[in-house]
PDB file with one MODEL, atoms N, CA, C and O in Angstrom:
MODEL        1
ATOM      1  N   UNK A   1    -125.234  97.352   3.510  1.00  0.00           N
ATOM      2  CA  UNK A   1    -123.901  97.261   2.980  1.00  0.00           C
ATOM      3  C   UNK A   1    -123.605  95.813   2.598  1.00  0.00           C
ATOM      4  O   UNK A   1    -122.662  95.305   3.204  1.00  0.00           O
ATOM      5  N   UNK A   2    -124.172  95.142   1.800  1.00  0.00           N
ATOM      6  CA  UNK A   2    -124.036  93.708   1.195  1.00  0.00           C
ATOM      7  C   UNK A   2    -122.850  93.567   0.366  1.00  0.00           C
ATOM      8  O   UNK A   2    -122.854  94.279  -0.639  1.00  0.00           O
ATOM      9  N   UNK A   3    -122.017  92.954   0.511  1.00  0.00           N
ATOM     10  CA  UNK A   3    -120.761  92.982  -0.332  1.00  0.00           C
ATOM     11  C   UNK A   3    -121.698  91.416  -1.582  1.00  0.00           C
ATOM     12  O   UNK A   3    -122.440  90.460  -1.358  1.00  0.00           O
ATOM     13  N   UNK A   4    -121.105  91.966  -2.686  1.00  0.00           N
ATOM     14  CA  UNK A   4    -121.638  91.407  -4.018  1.00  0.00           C
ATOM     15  C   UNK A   4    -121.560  90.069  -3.898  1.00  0.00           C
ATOM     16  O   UNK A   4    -122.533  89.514  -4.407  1.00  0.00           O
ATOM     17  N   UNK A   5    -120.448  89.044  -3.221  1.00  0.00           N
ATOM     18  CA  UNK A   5    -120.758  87.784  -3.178  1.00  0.00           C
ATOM     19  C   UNK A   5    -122.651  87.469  -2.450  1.00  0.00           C
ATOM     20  O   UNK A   5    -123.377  86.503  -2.687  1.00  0.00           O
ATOM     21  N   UNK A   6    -122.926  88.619  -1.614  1.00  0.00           N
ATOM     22  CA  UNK A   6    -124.417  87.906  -1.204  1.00  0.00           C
ATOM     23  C   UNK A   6    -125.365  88.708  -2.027  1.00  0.00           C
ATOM     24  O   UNK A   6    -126.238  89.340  -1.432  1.00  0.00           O
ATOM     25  N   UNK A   7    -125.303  88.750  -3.172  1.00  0.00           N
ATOM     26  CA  UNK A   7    -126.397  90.083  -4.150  1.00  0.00           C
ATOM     27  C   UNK A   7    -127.573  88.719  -4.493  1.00  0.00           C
ATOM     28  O   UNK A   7    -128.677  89.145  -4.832  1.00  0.00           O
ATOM     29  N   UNK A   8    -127.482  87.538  -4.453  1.00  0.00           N
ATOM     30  CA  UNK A   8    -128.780  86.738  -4.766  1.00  0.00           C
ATOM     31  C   UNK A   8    -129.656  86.787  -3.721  1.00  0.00           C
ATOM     32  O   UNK A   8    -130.752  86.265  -3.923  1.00  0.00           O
ATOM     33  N   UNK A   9    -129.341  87.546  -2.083  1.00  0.00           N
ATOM     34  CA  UNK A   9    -130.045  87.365  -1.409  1.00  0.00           C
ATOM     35  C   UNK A   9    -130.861  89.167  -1.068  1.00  0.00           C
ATOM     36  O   UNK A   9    -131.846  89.348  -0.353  1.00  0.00           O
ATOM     37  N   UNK A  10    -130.140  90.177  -1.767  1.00  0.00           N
ATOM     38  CA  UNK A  10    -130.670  91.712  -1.704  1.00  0.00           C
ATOM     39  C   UNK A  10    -132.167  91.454  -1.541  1.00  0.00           C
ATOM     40  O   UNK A  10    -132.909  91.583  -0.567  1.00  0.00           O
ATOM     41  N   UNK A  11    -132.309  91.187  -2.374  1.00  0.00           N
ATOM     42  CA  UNK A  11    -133.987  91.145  -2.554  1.00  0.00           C
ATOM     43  C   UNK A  11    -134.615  90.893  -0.961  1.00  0.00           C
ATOM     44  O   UNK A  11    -135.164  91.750  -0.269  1.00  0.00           O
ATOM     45  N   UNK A  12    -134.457  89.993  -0.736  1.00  0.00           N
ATOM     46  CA  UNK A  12    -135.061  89.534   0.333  1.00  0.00           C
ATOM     47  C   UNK A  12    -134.400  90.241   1.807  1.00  0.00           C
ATOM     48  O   UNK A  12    -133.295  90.196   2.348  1.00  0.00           O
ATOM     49  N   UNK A  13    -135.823  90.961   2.149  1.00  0.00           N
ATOM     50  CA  UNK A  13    -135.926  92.142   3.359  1.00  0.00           C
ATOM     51  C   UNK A  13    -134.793  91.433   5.032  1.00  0.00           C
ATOM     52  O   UNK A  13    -134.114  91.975   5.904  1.00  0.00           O
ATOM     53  N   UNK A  14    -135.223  89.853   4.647  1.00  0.00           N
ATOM     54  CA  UNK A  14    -135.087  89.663   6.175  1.00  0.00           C
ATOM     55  C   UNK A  14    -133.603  89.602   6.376  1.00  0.00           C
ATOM     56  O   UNK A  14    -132.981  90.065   7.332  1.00  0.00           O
ATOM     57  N   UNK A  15    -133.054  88.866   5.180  1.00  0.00           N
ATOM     58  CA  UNK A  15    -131.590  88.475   4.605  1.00  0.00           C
ATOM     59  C   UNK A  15    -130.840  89.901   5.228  1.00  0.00           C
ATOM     60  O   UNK A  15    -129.868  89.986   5.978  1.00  0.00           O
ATOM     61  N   UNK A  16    -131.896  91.253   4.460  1.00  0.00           N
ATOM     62  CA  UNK A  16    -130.822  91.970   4.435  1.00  0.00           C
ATOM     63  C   UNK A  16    -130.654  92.744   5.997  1.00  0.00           C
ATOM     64  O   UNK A  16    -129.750  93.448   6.446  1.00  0.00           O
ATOM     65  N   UNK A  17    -131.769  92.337   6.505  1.00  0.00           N
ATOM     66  CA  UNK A  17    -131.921  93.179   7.898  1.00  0.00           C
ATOM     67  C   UNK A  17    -130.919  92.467   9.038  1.00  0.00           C
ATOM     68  O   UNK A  17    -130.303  93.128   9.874  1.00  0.00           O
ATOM     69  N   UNK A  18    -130.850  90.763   8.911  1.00  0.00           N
ATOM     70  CA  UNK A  18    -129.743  90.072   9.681  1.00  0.00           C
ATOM     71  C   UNK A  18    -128.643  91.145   9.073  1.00  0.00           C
ATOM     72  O   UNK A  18    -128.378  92.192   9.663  1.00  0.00           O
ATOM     73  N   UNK A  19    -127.875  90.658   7.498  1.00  0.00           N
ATOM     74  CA  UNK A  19    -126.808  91.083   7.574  1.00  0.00           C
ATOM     75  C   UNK A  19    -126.718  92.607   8.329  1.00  0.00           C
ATOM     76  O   UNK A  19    -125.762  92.749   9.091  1.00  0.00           O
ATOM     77  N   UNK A  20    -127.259  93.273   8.235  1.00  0.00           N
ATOM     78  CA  UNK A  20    -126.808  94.544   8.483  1.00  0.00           C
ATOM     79  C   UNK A  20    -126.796  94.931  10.166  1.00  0.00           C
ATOM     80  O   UNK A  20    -126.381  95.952  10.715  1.00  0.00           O
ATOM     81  N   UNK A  21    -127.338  93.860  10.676  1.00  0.00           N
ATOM     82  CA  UNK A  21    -127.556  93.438  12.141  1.00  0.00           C
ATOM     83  C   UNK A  21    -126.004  92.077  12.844  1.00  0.00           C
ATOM     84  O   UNK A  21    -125.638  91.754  13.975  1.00  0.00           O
ATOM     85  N   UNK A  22    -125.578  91.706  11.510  1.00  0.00           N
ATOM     86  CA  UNK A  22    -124.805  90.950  12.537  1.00  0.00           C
ATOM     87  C   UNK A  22    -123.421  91.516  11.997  1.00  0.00           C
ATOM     88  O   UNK A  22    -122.323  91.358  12.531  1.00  0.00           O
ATOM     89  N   UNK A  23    -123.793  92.432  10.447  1.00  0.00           N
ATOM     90  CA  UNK A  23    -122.114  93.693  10.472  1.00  0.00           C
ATOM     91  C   UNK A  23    -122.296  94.553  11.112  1.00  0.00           C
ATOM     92  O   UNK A  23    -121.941  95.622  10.615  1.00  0.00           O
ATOM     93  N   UNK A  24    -122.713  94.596  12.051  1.00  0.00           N
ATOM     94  CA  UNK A  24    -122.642  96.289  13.198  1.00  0.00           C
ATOM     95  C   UNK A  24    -122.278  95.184  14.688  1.00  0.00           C
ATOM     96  O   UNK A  24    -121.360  95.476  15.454  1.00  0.00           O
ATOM     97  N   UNK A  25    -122.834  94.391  14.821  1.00  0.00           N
ATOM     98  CA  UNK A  25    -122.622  93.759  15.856  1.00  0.00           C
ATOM     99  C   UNK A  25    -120.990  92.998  16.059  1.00  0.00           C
ATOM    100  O   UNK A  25    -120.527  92.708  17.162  1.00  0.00           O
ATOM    101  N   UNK A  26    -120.135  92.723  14.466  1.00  0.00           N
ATOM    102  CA  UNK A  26    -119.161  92.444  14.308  1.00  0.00           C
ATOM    103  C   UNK A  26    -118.221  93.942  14.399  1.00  0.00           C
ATOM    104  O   UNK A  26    -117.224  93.887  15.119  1.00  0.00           O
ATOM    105  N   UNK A  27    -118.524  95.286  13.677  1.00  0.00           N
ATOM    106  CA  UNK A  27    -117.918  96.283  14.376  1.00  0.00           C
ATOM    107  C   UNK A  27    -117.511  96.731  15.729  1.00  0.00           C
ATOM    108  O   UNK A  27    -116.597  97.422  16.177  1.00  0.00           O
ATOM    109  N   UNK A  28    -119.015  95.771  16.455  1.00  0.00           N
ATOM    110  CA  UNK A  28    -118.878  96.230  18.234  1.00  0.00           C
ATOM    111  C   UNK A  28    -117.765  95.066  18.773  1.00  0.00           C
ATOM    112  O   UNK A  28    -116.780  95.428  19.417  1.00  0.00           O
ATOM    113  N   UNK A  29    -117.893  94.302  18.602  1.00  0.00           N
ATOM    114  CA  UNK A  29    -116.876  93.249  19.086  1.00  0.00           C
ATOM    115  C   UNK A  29    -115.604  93.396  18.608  1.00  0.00           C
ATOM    116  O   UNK A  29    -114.831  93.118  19.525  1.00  0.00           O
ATOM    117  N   UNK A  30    -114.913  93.754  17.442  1.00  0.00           N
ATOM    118  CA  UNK A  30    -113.689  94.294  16.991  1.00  0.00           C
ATOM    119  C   UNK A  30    -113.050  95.322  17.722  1.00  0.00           C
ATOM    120  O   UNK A  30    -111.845  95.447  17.939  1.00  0.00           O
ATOM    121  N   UNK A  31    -114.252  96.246  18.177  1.00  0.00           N
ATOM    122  CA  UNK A  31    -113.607  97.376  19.177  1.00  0.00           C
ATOM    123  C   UNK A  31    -113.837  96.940  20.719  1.00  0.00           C
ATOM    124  O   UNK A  31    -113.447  97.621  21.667  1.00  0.00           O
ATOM    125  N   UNK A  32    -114.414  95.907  20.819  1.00  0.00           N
ATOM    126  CA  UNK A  32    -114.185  95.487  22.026  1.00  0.00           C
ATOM    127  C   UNK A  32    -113.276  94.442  22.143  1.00  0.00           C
ATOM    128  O   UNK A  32    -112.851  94.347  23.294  1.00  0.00           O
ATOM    129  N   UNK A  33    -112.792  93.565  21.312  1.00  0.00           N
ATOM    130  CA  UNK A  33    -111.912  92.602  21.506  1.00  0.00           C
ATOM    131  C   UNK A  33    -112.592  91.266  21.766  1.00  0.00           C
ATOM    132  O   UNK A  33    -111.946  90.251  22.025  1.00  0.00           O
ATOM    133  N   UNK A  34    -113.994  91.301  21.683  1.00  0.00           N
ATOM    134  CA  UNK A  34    -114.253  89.971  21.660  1.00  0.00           C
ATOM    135  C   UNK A  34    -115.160  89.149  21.090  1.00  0.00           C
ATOM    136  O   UNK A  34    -115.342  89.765  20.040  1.00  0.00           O
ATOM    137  N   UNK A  35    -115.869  88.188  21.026  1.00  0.00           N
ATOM    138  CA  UNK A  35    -116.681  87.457  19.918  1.00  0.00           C
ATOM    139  C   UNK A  35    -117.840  87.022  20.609  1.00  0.00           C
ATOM    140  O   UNK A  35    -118.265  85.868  20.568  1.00  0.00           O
ATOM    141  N   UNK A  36    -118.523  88.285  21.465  1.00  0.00           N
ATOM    142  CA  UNK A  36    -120.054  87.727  22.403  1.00  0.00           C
ATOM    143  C   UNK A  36    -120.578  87.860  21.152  1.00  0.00           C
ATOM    144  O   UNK A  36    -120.398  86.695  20.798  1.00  0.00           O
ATOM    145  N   UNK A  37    -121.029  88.322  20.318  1.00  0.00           N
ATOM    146  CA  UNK A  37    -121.988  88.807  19.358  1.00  0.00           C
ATOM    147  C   UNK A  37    -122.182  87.745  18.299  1.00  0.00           C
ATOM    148  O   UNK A  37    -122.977  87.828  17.362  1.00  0.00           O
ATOM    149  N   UNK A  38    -121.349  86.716  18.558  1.00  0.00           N
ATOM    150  CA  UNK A  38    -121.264  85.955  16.883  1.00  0.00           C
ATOM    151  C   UNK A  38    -122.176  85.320  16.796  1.00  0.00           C
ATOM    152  O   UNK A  38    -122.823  85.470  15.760  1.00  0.00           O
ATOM    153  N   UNK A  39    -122.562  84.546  17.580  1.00  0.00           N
ATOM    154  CA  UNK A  39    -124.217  84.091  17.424  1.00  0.00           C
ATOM    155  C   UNK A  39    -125.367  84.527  18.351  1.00  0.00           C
ATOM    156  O   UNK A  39    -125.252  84.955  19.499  1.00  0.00           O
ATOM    157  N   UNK A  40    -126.337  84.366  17.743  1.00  0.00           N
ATOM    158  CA  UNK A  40    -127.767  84.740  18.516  1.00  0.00           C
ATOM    159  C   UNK A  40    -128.281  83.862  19.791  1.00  0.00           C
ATOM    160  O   UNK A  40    -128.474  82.665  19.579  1.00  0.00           O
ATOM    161  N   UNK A  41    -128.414  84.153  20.536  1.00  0.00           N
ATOM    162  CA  UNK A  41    -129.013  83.068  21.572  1.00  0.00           C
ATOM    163  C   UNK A  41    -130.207  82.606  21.254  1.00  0.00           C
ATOM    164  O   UNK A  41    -131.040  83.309  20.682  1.00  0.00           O
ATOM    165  N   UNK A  42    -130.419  81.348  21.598  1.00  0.00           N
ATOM    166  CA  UNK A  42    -131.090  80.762  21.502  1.00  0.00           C
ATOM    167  C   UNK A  42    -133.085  81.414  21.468  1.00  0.00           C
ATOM    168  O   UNK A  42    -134.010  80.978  20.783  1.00  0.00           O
ATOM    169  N   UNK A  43    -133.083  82.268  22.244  1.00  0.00           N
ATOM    170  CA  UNK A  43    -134.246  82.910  22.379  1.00  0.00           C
ATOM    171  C   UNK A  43    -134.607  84.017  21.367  1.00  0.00           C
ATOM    172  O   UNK A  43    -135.754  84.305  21.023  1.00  0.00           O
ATOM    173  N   UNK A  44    -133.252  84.703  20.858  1.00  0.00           N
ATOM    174  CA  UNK A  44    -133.501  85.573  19.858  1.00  0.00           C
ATOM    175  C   UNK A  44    -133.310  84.750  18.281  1.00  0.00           C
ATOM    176  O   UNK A  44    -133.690  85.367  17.286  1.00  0.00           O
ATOM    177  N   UNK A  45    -132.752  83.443  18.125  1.00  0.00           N
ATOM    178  CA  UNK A  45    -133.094  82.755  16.883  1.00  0.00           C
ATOM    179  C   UNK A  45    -134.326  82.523  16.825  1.00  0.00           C
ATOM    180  O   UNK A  45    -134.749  82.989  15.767  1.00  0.00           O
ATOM    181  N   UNK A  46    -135.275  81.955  17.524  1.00  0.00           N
ATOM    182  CA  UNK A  46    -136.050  81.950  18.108  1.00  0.00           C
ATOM    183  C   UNK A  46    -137.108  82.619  17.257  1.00  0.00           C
ATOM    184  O   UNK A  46    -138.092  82.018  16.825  1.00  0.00           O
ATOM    185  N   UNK A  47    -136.811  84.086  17.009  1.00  0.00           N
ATOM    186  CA  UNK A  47    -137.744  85.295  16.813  1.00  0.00           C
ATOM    187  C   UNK A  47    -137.196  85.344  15.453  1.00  0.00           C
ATOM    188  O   UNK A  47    -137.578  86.452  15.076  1.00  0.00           O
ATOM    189  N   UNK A  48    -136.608  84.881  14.592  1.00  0.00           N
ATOM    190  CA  UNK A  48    -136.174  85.068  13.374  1.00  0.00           C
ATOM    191  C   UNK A  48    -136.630  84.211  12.378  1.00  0.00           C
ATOM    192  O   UNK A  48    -137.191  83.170  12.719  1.00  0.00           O
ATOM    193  N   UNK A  49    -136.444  84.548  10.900  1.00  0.00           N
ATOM    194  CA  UNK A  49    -136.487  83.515   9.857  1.00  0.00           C
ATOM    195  C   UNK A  49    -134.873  83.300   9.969  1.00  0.00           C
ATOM    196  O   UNK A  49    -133.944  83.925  10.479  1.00  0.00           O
ATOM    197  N   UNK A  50    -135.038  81.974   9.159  1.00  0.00           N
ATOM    198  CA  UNK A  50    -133.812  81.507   8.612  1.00  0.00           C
ATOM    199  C   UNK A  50    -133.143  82.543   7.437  1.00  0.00           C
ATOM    200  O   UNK A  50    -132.038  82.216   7.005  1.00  0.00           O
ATOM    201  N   UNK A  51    -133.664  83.559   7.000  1.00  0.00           N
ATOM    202  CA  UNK A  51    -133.108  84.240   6.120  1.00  0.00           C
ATOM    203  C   UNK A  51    -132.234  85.274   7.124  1.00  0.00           C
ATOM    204  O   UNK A  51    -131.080  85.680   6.989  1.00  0.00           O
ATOM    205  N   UNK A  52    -133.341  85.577   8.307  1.00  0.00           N
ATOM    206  CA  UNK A  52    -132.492  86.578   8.408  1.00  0.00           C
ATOM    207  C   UNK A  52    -130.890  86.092   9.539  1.00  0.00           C
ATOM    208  O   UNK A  52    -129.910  86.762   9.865  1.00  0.00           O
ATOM    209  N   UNK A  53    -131.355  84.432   9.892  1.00  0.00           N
ATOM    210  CA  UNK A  53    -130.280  84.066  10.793  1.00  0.00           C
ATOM    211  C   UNK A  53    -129.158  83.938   9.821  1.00  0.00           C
ATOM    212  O   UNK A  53    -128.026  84.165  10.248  1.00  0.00           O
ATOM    213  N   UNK A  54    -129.342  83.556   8.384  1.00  0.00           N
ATOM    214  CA  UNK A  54    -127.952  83.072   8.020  1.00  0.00           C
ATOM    215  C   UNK A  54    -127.404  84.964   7.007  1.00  0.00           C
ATOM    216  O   UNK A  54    -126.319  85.178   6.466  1.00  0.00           O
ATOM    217  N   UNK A  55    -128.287  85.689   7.075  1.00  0.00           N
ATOM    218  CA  UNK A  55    -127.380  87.175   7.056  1.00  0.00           C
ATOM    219  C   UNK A  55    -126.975  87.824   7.751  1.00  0.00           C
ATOM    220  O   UNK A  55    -126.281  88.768   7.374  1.00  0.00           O
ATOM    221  N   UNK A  56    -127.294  87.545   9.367  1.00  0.00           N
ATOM    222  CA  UNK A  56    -126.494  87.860  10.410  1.00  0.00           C
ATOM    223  C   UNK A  56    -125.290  87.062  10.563  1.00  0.00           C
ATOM    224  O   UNK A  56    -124.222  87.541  10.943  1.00  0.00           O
ATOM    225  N   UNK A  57    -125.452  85.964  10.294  1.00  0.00           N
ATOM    226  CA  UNK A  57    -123.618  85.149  10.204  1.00  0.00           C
ATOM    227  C   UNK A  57    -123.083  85.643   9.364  1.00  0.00           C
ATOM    228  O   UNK A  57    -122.063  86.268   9.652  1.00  0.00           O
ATOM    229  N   UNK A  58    -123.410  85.601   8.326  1.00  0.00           N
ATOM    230  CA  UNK A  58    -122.579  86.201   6.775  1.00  0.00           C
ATOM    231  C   UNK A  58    -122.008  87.310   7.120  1.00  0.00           C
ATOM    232  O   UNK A  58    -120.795  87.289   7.329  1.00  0.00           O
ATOM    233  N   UNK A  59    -123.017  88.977   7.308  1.00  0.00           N
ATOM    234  CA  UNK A  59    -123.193  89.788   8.232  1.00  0.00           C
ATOM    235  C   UNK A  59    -121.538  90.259   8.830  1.00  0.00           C
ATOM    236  O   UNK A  59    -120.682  91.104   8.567  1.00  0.00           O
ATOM    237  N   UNK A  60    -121.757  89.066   9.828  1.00  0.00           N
ATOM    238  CA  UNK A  60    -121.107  88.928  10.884  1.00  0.00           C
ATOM    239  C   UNK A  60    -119.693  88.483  10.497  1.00  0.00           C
ATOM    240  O   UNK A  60    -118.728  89.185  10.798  1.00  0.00           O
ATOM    241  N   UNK A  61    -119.575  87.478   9.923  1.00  0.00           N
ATOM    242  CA  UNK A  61    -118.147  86.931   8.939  1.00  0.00           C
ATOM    243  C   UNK A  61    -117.032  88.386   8.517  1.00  0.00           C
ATOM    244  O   UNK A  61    -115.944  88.881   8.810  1.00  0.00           O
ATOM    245  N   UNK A  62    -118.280  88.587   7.594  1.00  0.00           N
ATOM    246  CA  UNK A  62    -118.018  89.778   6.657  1.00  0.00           C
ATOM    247  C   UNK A  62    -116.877  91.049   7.371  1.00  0.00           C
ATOM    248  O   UNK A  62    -115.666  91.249   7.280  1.00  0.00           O
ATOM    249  N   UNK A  63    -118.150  91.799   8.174  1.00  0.00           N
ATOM    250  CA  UNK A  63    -117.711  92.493   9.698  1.00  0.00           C
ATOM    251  C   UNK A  63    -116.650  92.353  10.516  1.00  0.00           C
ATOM    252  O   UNK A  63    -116.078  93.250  11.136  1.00  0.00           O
ATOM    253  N   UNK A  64    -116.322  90.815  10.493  1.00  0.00           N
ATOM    254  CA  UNK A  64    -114.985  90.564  11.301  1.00  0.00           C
ATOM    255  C   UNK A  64    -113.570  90.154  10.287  1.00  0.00           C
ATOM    256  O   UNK A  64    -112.374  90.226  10.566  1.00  0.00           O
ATOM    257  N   UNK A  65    -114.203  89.740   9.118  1.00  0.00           N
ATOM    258  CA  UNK A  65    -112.869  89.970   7.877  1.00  0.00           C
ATOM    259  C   UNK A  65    -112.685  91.369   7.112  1.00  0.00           C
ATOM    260  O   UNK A  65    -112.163  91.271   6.001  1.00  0.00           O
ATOM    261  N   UNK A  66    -113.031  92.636   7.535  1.00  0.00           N
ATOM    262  CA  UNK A  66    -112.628  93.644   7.167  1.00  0.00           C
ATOM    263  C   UNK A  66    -111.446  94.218   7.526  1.00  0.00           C
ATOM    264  O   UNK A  66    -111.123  95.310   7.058  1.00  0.00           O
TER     265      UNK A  66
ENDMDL
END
């Protein structure tokens, strides 16, 4: 679910697997009331590209401005 401001990054698998990983994680925190989810700990950045860390923020932005 990429909203069109991030369409230069569709293409790219990892981009889209953060975002869609840090807008579900921003759904869970909205219904919980709080903001554990907004960033990755240190151990799970860790395990990522940079593509897919900065589409889980975006992601995540996105998710919590709906």
């Amino acid at each position: 679910m990429l909203i069109n401001h991030h369409a230069r990054y569709r293409h790219n698998e990892e981009y889209t697997r953060g975002y869609n990983a840090g807008f579900e994680a921003s759904q869970q925190d909205k219904k919980e009331g709080t903001t554990e989810h907004q960033t990755l700990s240190s151990d799970e950045s860790a395990q990522h590209t940079r593509y897919y860390l900065r589409g889980y923020k975006e992601g995540y932005r996105d998710g919590m401005n709906r």
